[in-house]
mmCIF file of the N, C-alpha and C atoms, coordinates in Angstrom:
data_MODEL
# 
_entry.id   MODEL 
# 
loop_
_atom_site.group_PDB 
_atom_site.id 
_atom_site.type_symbol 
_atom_site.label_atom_id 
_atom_site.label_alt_id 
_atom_site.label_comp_id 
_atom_site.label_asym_id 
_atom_site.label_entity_id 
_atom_site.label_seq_id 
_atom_site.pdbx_PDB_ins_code 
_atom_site.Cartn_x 
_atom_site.Cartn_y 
_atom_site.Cartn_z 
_atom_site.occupancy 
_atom_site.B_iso_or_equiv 
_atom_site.pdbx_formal_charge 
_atom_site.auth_seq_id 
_atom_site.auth_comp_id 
_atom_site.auth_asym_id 
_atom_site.auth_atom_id 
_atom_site.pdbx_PDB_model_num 
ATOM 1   N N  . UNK A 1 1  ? 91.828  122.316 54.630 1.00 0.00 ? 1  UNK A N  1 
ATOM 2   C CA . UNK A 1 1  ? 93.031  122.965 55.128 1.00 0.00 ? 1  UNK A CA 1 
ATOM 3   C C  . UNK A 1 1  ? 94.276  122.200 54.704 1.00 0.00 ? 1  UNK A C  1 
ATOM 4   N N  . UNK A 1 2  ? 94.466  120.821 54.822 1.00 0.00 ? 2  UNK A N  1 
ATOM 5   C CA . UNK A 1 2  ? 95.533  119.971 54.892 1.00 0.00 ? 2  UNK A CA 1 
ATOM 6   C C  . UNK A 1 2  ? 95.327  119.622 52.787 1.00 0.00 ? 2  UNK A C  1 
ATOM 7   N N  . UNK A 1 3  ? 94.527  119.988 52.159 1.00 0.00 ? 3  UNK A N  1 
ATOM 8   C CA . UNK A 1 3  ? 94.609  119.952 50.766 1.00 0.00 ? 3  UNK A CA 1 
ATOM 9   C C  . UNK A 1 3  ? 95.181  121.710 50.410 1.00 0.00 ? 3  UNK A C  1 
ATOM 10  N N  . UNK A 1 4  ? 94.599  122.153 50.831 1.00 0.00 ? 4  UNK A N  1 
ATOM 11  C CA . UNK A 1 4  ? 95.325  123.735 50.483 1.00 0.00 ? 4  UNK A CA 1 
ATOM 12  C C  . UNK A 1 4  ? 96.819  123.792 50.611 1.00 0.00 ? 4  UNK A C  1 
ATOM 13  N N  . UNK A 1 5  ? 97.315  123.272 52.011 1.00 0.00 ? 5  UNK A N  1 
ATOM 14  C CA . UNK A 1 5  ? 98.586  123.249 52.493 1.00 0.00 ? 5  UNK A CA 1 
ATOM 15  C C  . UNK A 1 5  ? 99.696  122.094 51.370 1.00 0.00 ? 5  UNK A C  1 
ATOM 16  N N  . UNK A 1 6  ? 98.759  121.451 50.890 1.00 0.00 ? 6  UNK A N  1 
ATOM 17  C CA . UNK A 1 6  ? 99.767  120.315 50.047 1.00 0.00 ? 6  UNK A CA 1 
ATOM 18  C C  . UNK A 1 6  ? 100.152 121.390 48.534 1.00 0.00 ? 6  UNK A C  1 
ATOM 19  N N  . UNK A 1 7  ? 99.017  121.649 48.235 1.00 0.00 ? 7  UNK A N  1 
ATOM 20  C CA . UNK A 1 7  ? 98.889  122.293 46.736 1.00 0.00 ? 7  UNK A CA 1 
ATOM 21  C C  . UNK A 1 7  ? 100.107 123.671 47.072 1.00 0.00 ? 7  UNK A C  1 
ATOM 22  N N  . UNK A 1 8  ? 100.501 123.931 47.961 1.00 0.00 ? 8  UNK A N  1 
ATOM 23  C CA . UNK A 1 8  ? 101.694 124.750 48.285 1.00 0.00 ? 8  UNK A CA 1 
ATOM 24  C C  . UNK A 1 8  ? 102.482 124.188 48.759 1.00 0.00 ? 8  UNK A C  1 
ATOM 25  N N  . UNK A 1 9  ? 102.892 122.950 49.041 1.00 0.00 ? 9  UNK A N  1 
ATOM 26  C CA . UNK A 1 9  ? 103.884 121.966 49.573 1.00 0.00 ? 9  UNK A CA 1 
ATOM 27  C C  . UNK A 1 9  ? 105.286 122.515 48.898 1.00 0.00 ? 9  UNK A C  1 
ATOM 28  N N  . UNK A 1 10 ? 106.325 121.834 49.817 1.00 0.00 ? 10 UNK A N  1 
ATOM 29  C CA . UNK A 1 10 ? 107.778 121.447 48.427 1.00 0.00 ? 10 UNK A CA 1 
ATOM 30  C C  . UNK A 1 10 ? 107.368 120.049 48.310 1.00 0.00 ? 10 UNK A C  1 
ATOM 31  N N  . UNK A 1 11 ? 106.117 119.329 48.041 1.00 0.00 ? 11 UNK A N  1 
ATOM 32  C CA . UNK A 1 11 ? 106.045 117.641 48.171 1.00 0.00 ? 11 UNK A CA 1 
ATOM 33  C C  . UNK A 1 11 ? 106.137 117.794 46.542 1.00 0.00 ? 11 UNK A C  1 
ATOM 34  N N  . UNK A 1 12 ? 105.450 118.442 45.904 1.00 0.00 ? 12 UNK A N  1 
ATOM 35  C CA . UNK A 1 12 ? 105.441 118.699 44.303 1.00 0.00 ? 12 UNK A CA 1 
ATOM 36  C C  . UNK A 1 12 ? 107.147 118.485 43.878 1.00 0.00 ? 12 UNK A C  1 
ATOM 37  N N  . UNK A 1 13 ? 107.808 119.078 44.419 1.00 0.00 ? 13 UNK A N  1 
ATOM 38  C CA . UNK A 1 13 ? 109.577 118.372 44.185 1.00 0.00 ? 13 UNK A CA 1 
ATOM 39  C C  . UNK A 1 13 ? 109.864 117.081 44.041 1.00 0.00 ? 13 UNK A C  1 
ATOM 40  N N  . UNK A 1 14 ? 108.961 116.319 44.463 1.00 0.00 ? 14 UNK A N  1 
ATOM 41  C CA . UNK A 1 14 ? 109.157 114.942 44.349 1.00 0.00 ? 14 UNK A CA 1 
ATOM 42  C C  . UNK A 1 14 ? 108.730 114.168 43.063 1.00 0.00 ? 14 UNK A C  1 
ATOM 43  N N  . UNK A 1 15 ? 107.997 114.658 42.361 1.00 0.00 ? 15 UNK A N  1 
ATOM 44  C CA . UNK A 1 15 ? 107.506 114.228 41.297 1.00 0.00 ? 15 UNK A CA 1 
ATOM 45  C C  . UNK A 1 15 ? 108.446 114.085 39.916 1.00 0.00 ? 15 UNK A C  1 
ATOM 46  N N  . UNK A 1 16 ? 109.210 115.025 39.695 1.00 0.00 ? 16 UNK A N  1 
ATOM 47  C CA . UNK A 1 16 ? 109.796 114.893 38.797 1.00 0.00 ? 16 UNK A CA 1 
ATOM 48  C C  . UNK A 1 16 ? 110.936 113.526 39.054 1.00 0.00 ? 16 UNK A C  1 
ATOM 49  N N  . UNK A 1 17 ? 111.599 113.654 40.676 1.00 0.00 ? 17 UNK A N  1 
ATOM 50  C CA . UNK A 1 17 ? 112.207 112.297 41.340 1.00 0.00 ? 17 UNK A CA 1 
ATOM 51  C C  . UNK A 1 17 ? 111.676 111.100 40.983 1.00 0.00 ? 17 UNK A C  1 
ATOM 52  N N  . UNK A 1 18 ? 110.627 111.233 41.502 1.00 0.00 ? 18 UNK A N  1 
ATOM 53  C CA . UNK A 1 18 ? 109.449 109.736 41.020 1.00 0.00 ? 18 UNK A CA 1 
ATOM 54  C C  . UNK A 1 18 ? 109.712 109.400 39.717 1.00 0.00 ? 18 UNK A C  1 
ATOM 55  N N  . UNK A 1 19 ? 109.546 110.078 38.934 1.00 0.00 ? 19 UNK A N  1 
ATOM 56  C CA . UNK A 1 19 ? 109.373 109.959 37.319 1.00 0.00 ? 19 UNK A CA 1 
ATOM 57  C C  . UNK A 1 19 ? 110.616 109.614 36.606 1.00 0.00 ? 19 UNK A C  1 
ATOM 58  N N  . UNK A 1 20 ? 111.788 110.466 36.899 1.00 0.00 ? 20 UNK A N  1 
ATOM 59  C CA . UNK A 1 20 ? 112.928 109.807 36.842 1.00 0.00 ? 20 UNK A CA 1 
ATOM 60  C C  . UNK A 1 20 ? 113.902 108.374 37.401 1.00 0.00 ? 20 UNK A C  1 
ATOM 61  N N  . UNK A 1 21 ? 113.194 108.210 39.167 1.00 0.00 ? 21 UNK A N  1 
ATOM 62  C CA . UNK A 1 21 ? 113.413 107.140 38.977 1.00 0.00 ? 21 UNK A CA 1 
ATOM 63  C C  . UNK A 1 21 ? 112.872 105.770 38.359 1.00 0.00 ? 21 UNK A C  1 
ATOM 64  N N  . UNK A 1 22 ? 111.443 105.873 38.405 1.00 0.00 ? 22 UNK A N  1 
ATOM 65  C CA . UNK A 1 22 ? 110.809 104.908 37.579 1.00 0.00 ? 22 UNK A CA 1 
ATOM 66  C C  . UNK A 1 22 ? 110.635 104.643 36.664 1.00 0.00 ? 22 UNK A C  1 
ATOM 67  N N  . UNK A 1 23 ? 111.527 105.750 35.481 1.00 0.00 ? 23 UNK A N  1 
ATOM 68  C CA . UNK A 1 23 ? 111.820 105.110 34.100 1.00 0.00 ? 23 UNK A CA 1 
ATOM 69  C C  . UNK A 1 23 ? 113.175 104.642 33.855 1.00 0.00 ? 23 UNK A C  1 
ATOM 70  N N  . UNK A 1 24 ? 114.125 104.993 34.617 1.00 0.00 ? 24 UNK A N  1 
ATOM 71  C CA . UNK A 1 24 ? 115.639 104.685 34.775 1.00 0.00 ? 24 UNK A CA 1 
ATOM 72  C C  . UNK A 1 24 ? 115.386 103.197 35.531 1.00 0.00 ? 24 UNK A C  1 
ATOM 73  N N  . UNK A 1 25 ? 114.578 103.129 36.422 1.00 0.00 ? 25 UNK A N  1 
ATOM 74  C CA . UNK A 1 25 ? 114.623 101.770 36.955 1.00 0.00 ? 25 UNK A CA 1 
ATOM 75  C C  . UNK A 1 25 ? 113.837 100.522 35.721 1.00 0.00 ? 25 UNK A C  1 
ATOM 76  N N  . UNK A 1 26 ? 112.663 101.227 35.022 1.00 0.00 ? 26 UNK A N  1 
ATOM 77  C CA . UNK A 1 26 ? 111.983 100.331 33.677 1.00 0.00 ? 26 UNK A CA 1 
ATOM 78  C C  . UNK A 1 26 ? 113.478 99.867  32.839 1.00 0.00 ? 26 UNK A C  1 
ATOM 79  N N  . UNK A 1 27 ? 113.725 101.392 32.647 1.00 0.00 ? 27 UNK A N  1 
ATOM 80  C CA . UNK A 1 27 ? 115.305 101.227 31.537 1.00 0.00 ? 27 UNK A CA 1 
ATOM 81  C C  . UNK A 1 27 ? 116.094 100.039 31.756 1.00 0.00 ? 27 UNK A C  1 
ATOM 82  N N  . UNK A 1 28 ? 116.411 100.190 33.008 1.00 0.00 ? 28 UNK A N  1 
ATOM 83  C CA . UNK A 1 28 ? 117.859 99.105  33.668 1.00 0.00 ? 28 UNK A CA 1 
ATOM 84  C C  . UNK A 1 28 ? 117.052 97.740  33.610 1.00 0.00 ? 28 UNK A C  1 
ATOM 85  N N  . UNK A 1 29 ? 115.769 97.403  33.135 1.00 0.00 ? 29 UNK A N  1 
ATOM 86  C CA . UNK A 1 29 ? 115.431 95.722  33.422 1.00 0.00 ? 29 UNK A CA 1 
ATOM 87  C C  . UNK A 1 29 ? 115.255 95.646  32.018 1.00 0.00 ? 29 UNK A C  1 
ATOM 88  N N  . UNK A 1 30 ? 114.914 95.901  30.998 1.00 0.00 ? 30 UNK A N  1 
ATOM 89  C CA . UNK A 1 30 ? 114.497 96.049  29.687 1.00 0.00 ? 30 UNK A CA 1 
ATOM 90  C C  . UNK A 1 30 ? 114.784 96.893  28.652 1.00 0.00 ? 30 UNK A C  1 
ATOM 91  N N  . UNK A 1 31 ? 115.042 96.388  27.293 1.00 0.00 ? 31 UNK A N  1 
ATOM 92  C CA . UNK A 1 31 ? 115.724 96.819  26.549 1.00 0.00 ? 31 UNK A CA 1 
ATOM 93  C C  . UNK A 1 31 ? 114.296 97.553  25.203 1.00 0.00 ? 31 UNK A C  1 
ATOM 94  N N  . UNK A 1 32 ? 113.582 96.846  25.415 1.00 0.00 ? 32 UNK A N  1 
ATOM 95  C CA . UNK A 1 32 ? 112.152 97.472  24.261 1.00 0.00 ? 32 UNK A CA 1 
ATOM 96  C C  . UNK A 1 32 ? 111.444 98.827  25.105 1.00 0.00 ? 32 UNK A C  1 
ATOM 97  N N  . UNK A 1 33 ? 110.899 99.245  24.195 1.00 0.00 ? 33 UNK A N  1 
ATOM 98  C CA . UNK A 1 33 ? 110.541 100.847 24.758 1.00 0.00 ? 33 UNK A CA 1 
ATOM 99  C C  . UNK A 1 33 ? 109.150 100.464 25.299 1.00 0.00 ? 33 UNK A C  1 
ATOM 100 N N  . UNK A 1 34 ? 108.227 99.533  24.601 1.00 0.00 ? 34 UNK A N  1 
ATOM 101 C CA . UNK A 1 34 ? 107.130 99.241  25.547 1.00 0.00 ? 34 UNK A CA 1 
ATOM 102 C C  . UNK A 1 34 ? 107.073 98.824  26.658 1.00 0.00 ? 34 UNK A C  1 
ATOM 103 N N  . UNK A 1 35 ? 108.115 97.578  26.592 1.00 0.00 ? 35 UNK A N  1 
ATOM 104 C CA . UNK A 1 35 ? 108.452 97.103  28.037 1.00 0.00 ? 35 UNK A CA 1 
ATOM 105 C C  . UNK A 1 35 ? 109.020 98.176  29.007 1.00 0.00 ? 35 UNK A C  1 
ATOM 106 N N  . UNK A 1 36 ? 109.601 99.152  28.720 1.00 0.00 ? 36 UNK A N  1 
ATOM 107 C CA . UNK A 1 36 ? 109.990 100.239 29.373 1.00 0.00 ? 36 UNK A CA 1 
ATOM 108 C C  . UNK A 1 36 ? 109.396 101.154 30.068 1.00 0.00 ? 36 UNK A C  1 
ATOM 109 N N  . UNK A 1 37 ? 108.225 101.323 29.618 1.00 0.00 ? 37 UNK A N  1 
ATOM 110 C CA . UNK A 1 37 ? 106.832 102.654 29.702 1.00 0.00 ? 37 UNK A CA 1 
ATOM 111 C C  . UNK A 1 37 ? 106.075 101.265 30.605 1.00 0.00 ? 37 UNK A C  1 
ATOM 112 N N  . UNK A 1 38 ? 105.877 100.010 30.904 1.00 0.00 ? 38 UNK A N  1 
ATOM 113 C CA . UNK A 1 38 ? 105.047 99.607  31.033 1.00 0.00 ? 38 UNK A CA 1 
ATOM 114 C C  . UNK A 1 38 ? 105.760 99.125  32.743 1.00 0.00 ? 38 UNK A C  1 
ATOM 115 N N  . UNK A 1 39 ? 107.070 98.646  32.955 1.00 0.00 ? 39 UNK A N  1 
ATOM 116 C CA . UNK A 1 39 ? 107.547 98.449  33.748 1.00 0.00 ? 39 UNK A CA 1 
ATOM 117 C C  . UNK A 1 39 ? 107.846 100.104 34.780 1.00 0.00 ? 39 UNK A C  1 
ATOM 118 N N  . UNK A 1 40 ? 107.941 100.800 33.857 1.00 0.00 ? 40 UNK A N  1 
ATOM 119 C CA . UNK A 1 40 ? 108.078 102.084 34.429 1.00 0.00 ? 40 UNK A CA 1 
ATOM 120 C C  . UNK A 1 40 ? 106.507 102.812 35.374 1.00 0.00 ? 40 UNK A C  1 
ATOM 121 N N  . UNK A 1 41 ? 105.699 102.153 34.489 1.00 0.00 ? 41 UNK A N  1 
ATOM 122 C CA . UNK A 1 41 ? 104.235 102.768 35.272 1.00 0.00 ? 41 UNK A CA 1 
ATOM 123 C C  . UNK A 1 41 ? 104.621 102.147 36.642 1.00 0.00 ? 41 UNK A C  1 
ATOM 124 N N  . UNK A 1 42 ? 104.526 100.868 36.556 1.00 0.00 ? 42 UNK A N  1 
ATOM 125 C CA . UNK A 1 42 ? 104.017 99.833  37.863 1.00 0.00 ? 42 UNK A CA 1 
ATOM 126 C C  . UNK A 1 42 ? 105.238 100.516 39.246 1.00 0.00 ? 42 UNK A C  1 
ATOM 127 N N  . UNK A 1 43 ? 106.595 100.772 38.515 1.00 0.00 ? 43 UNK A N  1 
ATOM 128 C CA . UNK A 1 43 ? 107.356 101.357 39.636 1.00 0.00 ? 43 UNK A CA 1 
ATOM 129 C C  . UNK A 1 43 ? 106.821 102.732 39.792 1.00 0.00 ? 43 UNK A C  1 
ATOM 130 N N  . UNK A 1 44 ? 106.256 103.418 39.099 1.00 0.00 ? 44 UNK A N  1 
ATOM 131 C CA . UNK A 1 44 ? 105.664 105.465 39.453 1.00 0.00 ? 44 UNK A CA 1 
ATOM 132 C C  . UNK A 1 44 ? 104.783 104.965 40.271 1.00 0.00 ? 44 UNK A C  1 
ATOM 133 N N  . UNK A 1 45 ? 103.556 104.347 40.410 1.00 0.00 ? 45 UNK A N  1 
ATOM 134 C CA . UNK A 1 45 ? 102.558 104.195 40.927 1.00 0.00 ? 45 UNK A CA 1 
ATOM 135 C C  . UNK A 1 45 ? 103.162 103.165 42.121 1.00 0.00 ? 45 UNK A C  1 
ATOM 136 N N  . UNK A 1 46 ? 103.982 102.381 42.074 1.00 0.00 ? 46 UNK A N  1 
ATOM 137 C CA . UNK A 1 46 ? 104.364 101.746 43.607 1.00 0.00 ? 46 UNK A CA 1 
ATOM 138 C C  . UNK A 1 46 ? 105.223 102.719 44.588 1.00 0.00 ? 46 UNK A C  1 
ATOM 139 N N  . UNK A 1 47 ? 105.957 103.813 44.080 1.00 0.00 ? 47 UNK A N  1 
ATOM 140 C CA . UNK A 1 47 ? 106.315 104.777 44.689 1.00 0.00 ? 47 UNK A CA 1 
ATOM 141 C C  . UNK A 1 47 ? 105.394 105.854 44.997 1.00 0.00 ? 47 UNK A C  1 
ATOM 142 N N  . UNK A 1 48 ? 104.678 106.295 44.187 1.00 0.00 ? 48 UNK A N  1 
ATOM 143 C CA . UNK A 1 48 ? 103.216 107.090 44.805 1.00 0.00 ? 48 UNK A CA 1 
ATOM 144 C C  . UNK A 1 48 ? 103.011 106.926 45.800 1.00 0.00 ? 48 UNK A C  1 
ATOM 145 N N  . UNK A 1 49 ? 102.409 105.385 46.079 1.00 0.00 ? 49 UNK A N  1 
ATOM 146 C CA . UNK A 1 49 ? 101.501 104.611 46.886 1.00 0.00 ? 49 UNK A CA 1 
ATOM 147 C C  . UNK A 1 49 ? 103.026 104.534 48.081 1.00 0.00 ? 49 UNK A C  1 
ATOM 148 N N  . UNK A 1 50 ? 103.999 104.675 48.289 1.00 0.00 ? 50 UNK A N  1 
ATOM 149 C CA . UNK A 1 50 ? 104.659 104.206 49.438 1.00 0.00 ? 50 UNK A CA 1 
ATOM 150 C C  . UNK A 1 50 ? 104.513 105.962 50.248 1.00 0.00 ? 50 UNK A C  1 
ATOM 151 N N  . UNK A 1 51 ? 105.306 106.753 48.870 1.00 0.00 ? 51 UNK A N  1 
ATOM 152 C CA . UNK A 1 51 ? 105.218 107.936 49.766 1.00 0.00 ? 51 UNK A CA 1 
ATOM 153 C C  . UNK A 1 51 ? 104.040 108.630 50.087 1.00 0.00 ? 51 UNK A C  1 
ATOM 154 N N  . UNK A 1 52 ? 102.955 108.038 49.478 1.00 0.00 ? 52 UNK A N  1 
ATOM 155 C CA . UNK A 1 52 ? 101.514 109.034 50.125 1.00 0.00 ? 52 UNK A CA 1 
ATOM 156 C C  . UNK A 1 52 ? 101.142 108.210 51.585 1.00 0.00 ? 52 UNK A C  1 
ATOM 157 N N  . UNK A 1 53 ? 101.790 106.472 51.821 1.00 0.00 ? 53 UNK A N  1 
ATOM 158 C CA . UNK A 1 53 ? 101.752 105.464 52.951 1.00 0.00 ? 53 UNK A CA 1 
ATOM 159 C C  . UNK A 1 53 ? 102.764 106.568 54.290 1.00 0.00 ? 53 UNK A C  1 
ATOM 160 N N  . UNK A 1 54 ? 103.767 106.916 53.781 1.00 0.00 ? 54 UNK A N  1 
ATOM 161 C CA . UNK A 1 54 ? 104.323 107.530 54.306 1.00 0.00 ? 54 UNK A CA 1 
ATOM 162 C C  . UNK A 1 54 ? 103.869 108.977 54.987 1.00 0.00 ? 54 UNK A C  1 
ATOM 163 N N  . UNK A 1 55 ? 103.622 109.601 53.607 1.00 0.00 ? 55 UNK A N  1 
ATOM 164 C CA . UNK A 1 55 ? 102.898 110.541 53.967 1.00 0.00 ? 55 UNK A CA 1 
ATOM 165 C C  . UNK A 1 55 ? 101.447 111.092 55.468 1.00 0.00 ? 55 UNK A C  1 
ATOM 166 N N  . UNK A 1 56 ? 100.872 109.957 54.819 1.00 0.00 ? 56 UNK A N  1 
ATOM 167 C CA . UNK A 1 56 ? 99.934  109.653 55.690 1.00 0.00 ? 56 UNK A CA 1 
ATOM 168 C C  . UNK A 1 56 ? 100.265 109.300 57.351 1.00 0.00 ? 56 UNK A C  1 
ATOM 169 N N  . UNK A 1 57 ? 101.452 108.492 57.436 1.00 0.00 ? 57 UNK A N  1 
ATOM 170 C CA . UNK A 1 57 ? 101.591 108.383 58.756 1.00 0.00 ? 57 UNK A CA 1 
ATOM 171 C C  . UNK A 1 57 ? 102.484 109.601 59.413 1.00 0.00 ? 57 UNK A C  1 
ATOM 172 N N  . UNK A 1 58 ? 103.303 110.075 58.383 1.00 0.00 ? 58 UNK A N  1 
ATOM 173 C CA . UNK A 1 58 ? 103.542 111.586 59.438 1.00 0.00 ? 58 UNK A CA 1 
ATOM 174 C C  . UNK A 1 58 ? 102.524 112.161 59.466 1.00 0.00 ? 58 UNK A C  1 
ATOM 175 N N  . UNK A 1 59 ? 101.806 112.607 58.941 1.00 0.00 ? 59 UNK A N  1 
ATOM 176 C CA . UNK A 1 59 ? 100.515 113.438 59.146 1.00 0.00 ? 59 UNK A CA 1 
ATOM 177 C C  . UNK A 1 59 ? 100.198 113.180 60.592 1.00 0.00 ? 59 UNK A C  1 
ATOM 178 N N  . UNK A 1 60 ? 99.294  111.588 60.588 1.00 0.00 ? 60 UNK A N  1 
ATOM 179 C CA . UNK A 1 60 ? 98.743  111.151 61.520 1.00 0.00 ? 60 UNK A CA 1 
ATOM 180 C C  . UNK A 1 60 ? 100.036 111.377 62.636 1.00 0.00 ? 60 UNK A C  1 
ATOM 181 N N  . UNK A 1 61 ? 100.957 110.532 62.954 1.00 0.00 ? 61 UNK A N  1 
ATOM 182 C CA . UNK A 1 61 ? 101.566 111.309 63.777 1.00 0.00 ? 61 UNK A CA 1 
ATOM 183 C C  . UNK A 1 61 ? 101.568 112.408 64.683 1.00 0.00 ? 61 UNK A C  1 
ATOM 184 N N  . UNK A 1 62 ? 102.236 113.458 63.517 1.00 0.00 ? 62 UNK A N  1 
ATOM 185 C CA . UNK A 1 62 ? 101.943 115.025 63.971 1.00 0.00 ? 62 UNK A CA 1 
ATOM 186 C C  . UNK A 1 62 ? 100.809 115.436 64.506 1.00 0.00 ? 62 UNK A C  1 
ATOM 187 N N  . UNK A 1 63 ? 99.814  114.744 64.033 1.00 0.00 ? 63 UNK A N  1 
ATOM 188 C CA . UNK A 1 63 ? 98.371  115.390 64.344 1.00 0.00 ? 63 UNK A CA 1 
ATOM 189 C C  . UNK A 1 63 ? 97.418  115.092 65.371 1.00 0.00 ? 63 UNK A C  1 
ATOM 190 N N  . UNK A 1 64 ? 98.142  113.956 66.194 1.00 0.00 ? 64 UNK A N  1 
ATOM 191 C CA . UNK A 1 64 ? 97.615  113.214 67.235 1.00 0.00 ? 64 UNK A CA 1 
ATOM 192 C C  . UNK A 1 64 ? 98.482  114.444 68.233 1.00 0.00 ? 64 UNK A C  1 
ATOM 193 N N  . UNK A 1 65 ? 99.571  114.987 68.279 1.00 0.00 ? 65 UNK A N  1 
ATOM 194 C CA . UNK A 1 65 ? 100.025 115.766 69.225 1.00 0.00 ? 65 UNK A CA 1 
ATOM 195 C C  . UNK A 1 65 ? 99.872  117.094 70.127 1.00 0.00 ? 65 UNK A C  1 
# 
């Protein structure tokens, strides 16, 4: 139920956010394009991981109520 409800989310809006900020943030520390793509992963995937942390506790939240 709670996977059906995501795959119709507006959470999918966030992705393109993610992606933009974590190559603009690679950009602003480094000037080589590898270093760029490589600093850029580690920030996409540390933002993933905060907002699915996030995610997870509104859920839980809401769902205890």
């Amino acid at each position: 139920m709670v996977i059906a409800n995501i795959w119709s989310a507006q959470i999918w809006y966030a992705l393109p956010l993610v992606l933009a900020i974590g190559l603009v943030y690679g950009a602003t520390r480094h000037e080589h394009l590898r270093e760029i793509v490589v600093h850029s992963a580690r920030a996409i995937v540390w933002l993933v991981l905060f907002l699915v942390v996030i995610f997870g506790l509104v859920w839980l939240a809401t769902s205890q109520m």
